[in-house]
C-alpha positions in Angstrom: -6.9 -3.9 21.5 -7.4 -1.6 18.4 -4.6 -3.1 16.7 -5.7 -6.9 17.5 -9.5 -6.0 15.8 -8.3 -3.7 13.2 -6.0 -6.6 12.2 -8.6 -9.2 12.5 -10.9 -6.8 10.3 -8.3 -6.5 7.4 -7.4 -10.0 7.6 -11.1 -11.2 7.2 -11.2 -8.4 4.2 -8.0 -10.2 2.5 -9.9 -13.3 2.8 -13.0 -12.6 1.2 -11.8 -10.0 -0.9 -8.3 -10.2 -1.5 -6.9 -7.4 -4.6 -6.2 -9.2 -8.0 -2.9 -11.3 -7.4 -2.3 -10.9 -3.6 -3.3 -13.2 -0.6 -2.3 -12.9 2.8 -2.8 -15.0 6.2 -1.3 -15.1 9.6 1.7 -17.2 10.3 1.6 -19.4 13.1 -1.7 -18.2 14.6 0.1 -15.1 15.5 -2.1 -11.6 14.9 1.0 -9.3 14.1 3.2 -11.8 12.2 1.9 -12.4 8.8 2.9 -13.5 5.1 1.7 -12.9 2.0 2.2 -13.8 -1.6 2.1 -11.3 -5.3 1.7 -12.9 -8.2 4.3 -11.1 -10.8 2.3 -8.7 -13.0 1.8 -10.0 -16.6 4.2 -8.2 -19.3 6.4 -7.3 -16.4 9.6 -9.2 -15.8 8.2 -10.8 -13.0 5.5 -12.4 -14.6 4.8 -16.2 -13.9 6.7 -15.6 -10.6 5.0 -15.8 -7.1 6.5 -13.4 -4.2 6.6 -14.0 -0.8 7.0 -11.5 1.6 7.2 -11.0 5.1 4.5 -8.5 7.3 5.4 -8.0 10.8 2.8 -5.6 12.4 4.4 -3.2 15.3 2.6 -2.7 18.6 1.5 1.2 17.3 -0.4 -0.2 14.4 -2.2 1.6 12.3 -0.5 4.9 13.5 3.1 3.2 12.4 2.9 1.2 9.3 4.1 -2.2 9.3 7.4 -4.0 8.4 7.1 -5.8 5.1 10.3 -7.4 3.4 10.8 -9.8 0.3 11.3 -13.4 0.9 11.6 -14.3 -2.5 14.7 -13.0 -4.3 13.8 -10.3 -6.7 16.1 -8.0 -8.6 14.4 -4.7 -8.7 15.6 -1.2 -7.9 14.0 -0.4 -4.8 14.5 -3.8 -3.2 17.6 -5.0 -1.6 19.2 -8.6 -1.2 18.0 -8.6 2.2 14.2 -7.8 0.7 13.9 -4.9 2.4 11.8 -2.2 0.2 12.2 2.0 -0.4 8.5 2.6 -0.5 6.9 6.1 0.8 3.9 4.0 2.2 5.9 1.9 4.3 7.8 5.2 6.1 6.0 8.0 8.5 6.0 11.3 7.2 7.7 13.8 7.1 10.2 11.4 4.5 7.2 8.7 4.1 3.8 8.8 3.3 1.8 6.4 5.7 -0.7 7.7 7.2 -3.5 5.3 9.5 -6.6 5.4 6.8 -4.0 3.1 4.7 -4.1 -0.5 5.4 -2.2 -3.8 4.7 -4.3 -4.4 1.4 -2.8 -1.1 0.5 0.2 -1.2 1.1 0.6 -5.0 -0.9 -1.3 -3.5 -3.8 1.2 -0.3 -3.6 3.7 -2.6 -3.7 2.7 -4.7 -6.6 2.4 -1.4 -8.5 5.9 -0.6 -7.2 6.9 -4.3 -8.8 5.2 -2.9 -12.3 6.5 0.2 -12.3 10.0 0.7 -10.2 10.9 4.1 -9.0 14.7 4.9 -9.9 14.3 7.5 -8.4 14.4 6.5 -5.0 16.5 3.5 -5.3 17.8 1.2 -2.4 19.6 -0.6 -5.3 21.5 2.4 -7.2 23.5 -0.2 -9.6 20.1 -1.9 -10.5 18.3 1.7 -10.5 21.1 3.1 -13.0 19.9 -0.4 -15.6 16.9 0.7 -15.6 17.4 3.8 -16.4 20.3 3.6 -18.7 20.5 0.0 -20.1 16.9 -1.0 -19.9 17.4 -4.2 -21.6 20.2 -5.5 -19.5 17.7 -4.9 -16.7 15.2 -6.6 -18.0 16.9 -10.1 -19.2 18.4 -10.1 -15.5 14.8 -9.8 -13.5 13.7 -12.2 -15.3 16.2 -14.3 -14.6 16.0 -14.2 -10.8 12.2 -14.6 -11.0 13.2 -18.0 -13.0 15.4 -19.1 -10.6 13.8 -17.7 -7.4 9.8 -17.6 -7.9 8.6 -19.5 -10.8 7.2 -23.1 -9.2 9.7 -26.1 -10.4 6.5 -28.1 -11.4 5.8 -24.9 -13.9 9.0 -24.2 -14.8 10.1 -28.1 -15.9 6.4 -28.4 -17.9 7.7 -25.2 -19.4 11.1 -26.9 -20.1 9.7 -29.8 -21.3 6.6 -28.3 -23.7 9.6 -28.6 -26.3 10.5 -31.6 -26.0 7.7 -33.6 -25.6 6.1 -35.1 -28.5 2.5 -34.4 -29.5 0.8 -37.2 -29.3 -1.2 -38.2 -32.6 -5.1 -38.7 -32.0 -4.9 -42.6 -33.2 -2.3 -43.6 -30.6 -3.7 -41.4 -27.8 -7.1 -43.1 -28.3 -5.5 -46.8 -28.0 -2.9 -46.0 -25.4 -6.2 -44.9 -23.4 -8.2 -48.5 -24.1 -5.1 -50.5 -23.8 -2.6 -50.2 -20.3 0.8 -49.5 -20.7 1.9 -52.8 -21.7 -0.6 -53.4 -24.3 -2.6 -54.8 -21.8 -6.4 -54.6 -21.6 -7.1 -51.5 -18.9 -8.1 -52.5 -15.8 -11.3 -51.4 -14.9 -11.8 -49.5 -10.6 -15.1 -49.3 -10.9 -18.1 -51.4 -12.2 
């Protein structure tokens, strides 16, 4: 009972006031199986990328935390292929750090700083963990790439490709491809 309105508390709280670049629902009208998505943080490798992840709450909420994992490929340190995450607010003490005054908006915002700012430290990746900290760069061009291939939108990601591309179109021709149709055609009017 504690869990089902604490749940339905936070969730209302994520829905009128989510944090800067998170949202999160329920999936499937269930109470202790959500989503939610991060945005990647700008001048990160992530940026332009959206995240989802997977929050499944466990019966002892809020005095376990829950069970979040990565949907989305991402190549970080302290996230595995299988999305799992090495986060101190995510584990009970004495190894962790959550306690029950910390919540799901938390925990997601914890997380997107974790995205920001990766702990080699603690890795659960120890070849990406010794990039970071040794070959930086290397690191870096290969986030990036998996946030290309596995979180930037396709409709984003092919006006990106096509920006290039594309001619500009020249005032003069814009303003008489907008009074003619396509064929040279007067435009058809919808509406009198």
């Amino acid at each position: 009972m504690q869990r089902a309105s604490r749940l339905k508390r936070e969730l209302q709280m994520l829905s009128t006031e989510p944090p800067p670049g998170i949202t999160c629902w329920q999936n499937d009208e269930q109470i202790d199986d959500l989503r939610a998505q991060i945005v990647g943080g700008s001048g990160t490798p992530y940026e332009g990328g959206l995240f989802s992840l997977e929050i499944k709450v466990p019966e002892r909420y809020p005095f376990e935390p829950p069970n979040i994992r990565f949907l989305t490929p991402i190549y970080h340190p302290n996230i595995d292929n299988s999305g799992r995450i090495c986060h101190d607010a995510l584990k009970l003490p004495p190894k962790g750090a959550w306690r029950p005054s910390l919540n799901i908006s938390t925990v997601l915002t914890s997380i997107q700083l974790l995205m920001a700012e990766p702990n080699p430290d603690d890795p659960l990746m120890a070849d990406i963990s010794s990039e970071f900290k040794y070959n930086k760069q290397v690191y870096l061009e290969k986030a990036r790439k998996v946030t290309q291939e596995h979180a930037v939108q396709k409709t984003a990601r092919v006006v990106e490709e096509n920006k290039e591309n594309t001619p500009v179109p020249k005032p003069s021709s814009l303003k008489r491809d907008l009074q003619q149709g396509p064929a040279g055609d007067p435009p058809k009017r919808t509406c009198t």
